[in-house]
C-alpha positions in Angstrom: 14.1 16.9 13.0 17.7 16.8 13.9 18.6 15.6 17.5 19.3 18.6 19.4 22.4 18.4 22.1 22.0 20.5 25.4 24.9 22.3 27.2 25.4 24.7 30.1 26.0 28.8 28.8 27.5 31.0 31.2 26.7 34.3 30.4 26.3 38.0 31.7 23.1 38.6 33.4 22.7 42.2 30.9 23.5 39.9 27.4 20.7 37.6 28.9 18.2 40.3 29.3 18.8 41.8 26.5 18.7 38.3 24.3 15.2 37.9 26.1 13.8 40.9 25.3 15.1 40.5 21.7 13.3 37.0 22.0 10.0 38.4 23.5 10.1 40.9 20.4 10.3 38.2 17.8 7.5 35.8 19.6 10.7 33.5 20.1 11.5 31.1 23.2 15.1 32.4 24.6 16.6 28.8 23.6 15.2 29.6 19.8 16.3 33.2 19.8 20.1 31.7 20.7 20.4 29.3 18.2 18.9 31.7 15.7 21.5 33.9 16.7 24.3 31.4 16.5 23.4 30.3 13.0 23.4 33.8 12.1 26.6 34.4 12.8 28.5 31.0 12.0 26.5 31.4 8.5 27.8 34.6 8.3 31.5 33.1 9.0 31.2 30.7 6.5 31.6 28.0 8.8 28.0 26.5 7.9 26.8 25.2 4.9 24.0 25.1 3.6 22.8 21.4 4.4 23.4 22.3 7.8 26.8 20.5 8.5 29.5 22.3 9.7 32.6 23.4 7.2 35.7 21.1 8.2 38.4 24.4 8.5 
């Protein structure tokens, strides 16, 4: 498995909930739902390929 970095998200008490309940729904840890969100939408933007690296843009 990849090594995993952590970092500190500030974010809006209502996005949280709702990103937990989405989580809860899914059987998903919170942590798992948002990096299953962020690759969603980087993938979407192009910005990830399919190996996993980053596009250099």
């Amino acid at each position: 498995m990849a090594e995993r970095k952590a970092f500190l998200l500030r974010i809006d008490p209502a996005v949280l909930e709702a990103v937990q309940r989405w989580a809860n729904d899914d059987l998903r840890s919170l942590n798992a739902q948002v990096e299953f969100l962020l690759r969603a939408a980087v993938r979407k933007a192009g910005r990830l390929k399919t190996d996993g690296e980053p596009n250099k843009s």
